[in-house]
C-alpha positions in Angstrom: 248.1 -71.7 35.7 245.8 -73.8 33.7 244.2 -72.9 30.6 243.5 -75.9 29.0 242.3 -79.3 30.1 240.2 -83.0 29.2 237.2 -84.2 30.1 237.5 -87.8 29.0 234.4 -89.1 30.2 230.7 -87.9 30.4 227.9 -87.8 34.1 228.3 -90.4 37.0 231.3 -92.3 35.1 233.6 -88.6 35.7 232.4 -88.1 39.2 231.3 -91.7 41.0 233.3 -91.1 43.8 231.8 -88.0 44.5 228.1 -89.3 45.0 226.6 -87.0 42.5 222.5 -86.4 43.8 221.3 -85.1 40.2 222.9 -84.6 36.7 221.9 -81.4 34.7 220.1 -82.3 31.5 222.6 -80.2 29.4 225.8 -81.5 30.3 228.9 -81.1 28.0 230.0 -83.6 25.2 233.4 -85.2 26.1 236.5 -83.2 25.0 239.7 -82.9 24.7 240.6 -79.4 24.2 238.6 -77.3 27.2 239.8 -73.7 26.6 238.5 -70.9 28.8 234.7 -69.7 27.8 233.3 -73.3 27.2 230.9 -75.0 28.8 232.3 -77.5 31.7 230.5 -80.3 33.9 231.2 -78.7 37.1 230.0 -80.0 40.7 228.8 -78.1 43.7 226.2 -78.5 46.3 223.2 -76.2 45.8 221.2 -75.2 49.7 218.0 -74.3 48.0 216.9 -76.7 49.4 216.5 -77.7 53.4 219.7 -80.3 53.1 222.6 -79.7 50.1 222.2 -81.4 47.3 225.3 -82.5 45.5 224.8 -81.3 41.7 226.3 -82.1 38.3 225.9 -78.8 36.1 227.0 -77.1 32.8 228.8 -73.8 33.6 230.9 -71.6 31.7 234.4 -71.0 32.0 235.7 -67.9 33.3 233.9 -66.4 36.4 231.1 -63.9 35.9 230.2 -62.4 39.6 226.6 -61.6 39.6 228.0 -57.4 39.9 229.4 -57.7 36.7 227.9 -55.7 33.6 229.2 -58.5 30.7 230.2 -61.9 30.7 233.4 -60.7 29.2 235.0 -60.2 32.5 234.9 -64.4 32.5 237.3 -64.2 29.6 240.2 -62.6 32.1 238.8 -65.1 35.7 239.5 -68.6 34.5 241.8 -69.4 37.0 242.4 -67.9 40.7 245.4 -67.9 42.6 244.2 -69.2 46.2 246.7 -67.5 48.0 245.2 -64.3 47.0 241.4 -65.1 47.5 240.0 -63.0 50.3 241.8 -60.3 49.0 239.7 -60.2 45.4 236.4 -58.6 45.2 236.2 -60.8 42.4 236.6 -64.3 44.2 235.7 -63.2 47.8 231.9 -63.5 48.2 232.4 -66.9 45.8 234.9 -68.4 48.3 233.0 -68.3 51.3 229.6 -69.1 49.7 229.7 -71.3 46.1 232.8 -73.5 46.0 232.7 -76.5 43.3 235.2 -79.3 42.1 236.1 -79.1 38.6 236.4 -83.0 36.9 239.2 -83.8 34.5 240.9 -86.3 33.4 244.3 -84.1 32.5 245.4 -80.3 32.0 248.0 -79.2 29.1 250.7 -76.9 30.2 253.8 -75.3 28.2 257.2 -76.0 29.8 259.6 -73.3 27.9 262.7 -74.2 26.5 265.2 -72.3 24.2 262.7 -70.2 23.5 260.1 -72.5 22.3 256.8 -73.7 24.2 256.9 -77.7 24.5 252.9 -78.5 25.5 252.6 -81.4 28.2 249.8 -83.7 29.4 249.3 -84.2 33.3 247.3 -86.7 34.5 246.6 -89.6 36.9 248.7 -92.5 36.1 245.9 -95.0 37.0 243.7 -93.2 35.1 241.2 -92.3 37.8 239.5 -88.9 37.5 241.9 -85.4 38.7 239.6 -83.0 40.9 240.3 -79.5 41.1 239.7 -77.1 43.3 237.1 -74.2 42.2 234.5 -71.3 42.7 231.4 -70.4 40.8 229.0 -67.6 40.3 225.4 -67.1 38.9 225.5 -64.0 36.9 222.0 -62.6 36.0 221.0 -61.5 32.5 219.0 -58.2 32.4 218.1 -58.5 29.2 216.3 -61.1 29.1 212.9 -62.0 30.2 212.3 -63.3 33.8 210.8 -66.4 32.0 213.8 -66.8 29.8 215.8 -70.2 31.1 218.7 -68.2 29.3 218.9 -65.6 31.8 221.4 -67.0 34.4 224.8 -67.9 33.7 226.5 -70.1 35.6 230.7 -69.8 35.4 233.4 -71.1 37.7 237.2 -70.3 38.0 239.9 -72.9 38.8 241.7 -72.2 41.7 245.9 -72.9 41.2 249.3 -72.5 43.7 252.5 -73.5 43.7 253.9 -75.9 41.2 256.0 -78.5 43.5 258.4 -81.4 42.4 258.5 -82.4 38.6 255.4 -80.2 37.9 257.8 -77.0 39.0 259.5 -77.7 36.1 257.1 -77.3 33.9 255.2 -74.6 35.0 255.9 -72.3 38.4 251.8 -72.7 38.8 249.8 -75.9 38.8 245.6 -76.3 39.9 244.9 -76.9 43.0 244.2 -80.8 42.9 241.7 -82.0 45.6 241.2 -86.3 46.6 238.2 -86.9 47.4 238.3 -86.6 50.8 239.4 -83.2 50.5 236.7 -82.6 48.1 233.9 -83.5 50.2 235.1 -80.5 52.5 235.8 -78.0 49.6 232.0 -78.5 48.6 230.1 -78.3 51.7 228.2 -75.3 52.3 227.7 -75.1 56.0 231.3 -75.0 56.6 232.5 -72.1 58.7 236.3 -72.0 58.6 236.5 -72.1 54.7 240.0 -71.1 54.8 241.4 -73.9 57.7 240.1 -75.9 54.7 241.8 -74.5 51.8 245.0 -74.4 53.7 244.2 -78.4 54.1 243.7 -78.8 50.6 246.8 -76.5 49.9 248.9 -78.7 52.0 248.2 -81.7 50.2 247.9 -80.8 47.0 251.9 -82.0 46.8 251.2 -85.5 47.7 248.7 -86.0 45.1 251.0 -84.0 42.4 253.6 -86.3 43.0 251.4 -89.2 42.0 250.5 -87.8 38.3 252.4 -88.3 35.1 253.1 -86.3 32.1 254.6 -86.7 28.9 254.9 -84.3 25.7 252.2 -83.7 23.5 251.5 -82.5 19.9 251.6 -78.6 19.3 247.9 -78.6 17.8 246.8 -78.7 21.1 247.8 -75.0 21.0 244.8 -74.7 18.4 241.7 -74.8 20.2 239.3 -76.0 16.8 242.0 -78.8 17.1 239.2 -81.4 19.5 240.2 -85.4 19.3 241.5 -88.3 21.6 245.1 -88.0 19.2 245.8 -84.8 21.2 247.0 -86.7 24.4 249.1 -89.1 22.9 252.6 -89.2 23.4 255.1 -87.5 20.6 258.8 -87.3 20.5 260.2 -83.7 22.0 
């Protein structure tokens, strides 16, 4: 699984490679503590217009389908096992219709041991951003006016398989890391065998795992208040 994660960097310097069109004018703060219901820089290519265009955008954590009464089914949809996709009302119409690539620079996981939960930063040993795989949803609020900017919501969910190698031994889940390449193909809308390309992305997730490092972190990272670059430094186990 993955449930919490760092966004070192801010716009085009956390998604050059991914040749960004337009940046939402309310994108996140840097941070280095994402937990599930914050706001995220998320990419995804909108077809409103006649081509895609490849957007930047602030969305919320936790995926709200537009059937949904509350956001608080979000809370619960933060991450989605893509083995399981087609078979969730939840994530179905989102797969094959509003797929996005989640920027990070690292996720936290808790490997157990003797009991106690030992938090670890992954990451890209080069430092170079770490894509994952995701879906998102625009969820309409009723309540509010049809003038009110507030009125749509949009939320995403991380999609996650497998752990493989080292990472296995941390967790029996990991996300569902995309190269770029890869990520191109996640995001485009016109594509018509969505799942030939998950099953790509799927397959070489491993190769990419096998490239990132970890090492133990400090136990406030458990504490989501807890927000500063101190959290993915290195500590003794």
């Amino acid at each position: 699984m993955c449930g919490r994660f760092v966004v070192a960097s801010a716009g085009s310097d956390l998604v050059g490679v991914l040749r960004v069109d337009v940046e939402g004018d309310d994108l996140p703060e840097p941070s280095y503590n994402v937990a599930p219901t914050a706001q995220v820089a998320i990419v995804l290519d909108s077809v409103k217009e006649e081509l895609p265009v490849r957007r930047l955008e602030s969305a919320r954590w936790g995926l709200v389908p537009g059937w949904a009464k509350d956001v608080k089914i979000g809370a619960r949809a933060f991450n989605a096992r893509s083995e399981e996709l087609e078979g969730k009302p939840m994530f179905r119409s989102a797969l094959e219709k509003r797929r996005a690539v989640v920027p990070t620079s690292g996720y936290y996981e808790w490997k157990t041991v003797d009991g106690a939960k030992i938090p670890h930063y992954i990451h890209p040993a080069d430092g170079s951003p770490l894509f994952m795989a995701g879906l998102y949803e625009w969820w309409r609020d009723t309540s509010k006016a049809d003038d009110d900017p507030s009125r749509w919501l949009l939320s995403f969910t991380i999609l996650t398989r497998d752990s493989i190698g080292r990472l296995g031994s941390i967790h029996d889940r990991m996300p569902l890391f995309l190269d770029p390449d890869h990520a191109d193909a996640w995001l485009d809308p016109t594509t018509d065998n969505v799942r030939d390309v998950l099953d790509a992305a799927i397959d070489a997730a491993p190769a990419l795992a096998d490239t990132l490092d970890d090492h133990v972190v400090s136990r406030a990272v458990g504490n989501v208040r807890n927000n500063s670059p101190e959290l993915i430094e290195p500590v003794d186990d």
